[in-house]
N, C-alpha and C positions, 0 to 999 in steps of 0.2 A: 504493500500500500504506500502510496506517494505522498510523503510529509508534506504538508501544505502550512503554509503561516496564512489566515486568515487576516486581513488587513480591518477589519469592522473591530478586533479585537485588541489593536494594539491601543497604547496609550500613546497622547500627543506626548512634544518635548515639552519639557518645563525647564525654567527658567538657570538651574543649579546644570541640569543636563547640556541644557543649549552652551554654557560657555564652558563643558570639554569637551564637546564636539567641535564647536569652533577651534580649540586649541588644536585637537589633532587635527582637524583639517587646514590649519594654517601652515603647521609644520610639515604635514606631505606634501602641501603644494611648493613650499619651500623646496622642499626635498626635491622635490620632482623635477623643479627648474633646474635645481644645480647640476642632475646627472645629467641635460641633456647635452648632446654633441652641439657645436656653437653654428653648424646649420639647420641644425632644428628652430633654431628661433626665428628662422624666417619664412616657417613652412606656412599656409594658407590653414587657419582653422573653418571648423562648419561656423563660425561666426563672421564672415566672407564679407568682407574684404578682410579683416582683423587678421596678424598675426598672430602667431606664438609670444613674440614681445607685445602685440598692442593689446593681447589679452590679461598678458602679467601687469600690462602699464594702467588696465582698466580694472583690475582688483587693487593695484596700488593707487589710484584717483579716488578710488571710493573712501581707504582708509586712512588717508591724505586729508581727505573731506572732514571727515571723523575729529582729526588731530585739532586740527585749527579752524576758527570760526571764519577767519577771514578766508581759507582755502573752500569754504563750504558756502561761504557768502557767492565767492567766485563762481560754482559750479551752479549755485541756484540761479546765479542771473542767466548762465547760458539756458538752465531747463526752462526759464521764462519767457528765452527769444526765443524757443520752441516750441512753445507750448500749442502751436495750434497744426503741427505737424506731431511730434512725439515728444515730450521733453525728456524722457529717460533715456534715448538716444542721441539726444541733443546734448547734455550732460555727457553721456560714454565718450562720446564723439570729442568732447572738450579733454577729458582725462587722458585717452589717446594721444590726441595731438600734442596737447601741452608735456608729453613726455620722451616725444621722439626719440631727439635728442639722447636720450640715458643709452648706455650700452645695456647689453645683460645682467653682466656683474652688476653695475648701478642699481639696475633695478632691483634685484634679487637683495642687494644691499639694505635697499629705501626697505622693502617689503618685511625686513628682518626689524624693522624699525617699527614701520608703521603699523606693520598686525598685529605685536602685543601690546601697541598702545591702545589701538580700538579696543580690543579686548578690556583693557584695562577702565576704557571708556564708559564699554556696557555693563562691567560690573557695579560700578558709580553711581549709573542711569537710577536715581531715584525712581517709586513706582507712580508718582505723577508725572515727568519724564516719561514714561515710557507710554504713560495712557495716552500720550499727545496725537492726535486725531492725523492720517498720511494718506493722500491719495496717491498711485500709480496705475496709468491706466491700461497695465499688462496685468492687474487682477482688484482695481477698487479702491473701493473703499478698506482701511485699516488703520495699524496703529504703529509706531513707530515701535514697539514691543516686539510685535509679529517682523516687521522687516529685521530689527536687531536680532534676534532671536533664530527666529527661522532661516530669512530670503538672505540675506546676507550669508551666512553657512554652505545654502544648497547652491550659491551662485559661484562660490567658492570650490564645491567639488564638484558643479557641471563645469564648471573653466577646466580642473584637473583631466575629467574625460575630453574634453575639446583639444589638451595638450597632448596628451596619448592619443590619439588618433589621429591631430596630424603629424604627429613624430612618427608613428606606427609602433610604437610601443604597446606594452599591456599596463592596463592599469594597476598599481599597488593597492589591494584591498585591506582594508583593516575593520575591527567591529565599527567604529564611525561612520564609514562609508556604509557598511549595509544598513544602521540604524536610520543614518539622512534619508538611501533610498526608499525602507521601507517606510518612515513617515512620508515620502511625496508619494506613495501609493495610498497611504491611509487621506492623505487630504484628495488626492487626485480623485478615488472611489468616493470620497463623502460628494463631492463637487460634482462627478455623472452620476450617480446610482446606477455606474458599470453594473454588468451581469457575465464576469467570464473568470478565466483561471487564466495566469501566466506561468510558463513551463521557460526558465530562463539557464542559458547556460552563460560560457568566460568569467571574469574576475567576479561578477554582482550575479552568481546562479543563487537558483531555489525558483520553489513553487511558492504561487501565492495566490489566496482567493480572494476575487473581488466579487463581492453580493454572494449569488446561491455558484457562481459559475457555471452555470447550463447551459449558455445563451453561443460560447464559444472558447476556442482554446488559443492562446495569443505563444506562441513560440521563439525564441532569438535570442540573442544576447542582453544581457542586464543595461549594459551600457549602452546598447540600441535602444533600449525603451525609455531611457532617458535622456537620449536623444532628439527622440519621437515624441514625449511627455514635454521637452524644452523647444519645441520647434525648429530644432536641428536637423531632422530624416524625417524623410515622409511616412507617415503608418502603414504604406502596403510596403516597404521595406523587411516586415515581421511577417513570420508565416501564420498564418490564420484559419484553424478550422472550424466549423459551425457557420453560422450567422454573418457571414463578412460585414454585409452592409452595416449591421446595428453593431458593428465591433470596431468599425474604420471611422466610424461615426465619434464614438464614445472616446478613440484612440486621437482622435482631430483637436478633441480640448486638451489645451495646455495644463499643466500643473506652473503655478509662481515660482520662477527661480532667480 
């Protein structure tokens, strides 16, 4: 009989959790910059046009933002000249370019700086702070808790999959990374009231049930489906038996990352 983790059943992160998860996923992604060969940094990620560096220079804009008010004043005026196209793109877009510039080393330097400062940040975040009301219109209405907490983490270890894949590396799995994954399957499921099983193999394998799973069986790589969940691969990239339509459907909504 096939172990299946139920996803209806896990529990969300909580607050004490969310900041060692962020810590080991700071440090692999750390980690993970430093092994790669110094042509990898200029490989094309699934975040296209973005490299390998404009995506380290885009997790170090963010916690660059974090450090300093004025660096954050900065970034919020660009997401304002955008706002009527994307502002959280408009924002990426500012962090990128304002970093060009840095080599690798550099960056990998700055990020050894500025991760544990954030970190240090969100431990601070008094819990009025945190209730502070946050709109992004890649999932709402929220709270600057949930971004700190959650989106900030898992945008952290989709960039780690986006560096392993265009290096063509495997991904370093550790319990972190399966914990992240399986909360954005437990939010992903609350958000469709999916109906299927996923049968995952490579570094993020296991079974996992979303709803009754009757409806269809979703097959591939761990890292494909978070992929697919982050808007990176398209969902008939995953093999699919049962119900395709009502599964390609359910697999088209993004999960927040």
């Amino acid at each position: 009989m096939i172990n299946e983790t139920d996803v209806r059943a896990l529990p969300g992160i909580g607050r004490r959790e969310a900041i060692e998860l962020a810590a080991a996923e700071n440090a692999a992604f750390i980690a993970e910059l430093k092994a790669l060969p110094p042509v990898a940094w200029d490989g094309i990620t699934d975040c296209d046009p973005w490299t390998v560096k404009d995506v380290a220079a885009h997790v170090l804009g963010w916690a660059e933002a974090a450090m300093s008010w004025r660096e954050f004043r900065h970034q919020m005026a660009a997401a304002l000249r955008g706002w009527r196209s994307n502002p959280v793109h408009a924002q990426n877009a500012l962090q990128v370019e304002e970093r060009k510039h840095l080599t690798p080393d550099e960056v990998v330097e700055r990020l050894e700086v500025a991760l544990p400062a954030l970190l240090c940040l969100r431990r601070r975040l008094s819990l009025p702070g945190r209730l502070i009301p946050l709109y992004n219109p890649l999932f709402g209405l929220t709270t600057l808790s949930f971004a700190m907490d959650v989106i900030f983490t898992r945008d952290v270890f989709a960039h780690r999959i986006d560096v392993a894949t265009s290096a063509g590396t495997e991904l370093s799995v550790g319990p972190n990374d399966r914990r992240i994954f399986a909360d954005c399957l437990r939010h992903w499921a609350r958000n469709t009231q999916a109906n299927l099983r996923f049968e995952l193999d490579g570094p993020l394998d296991g079974n996992y049930l979303i709803g009754k799973g009757s409806v269809a069986s979703v097959r591939g790589r761990g890292t494909d489906l978070v992929r697919v969940l982050a808007g990176r691969l398209a969902p008939e990239e995953l093999t699919i038996e049962g119900d395709r339509e009502r599964a390609l459907a359910w697999l088209a909504v993004p999960c927040p990352f």
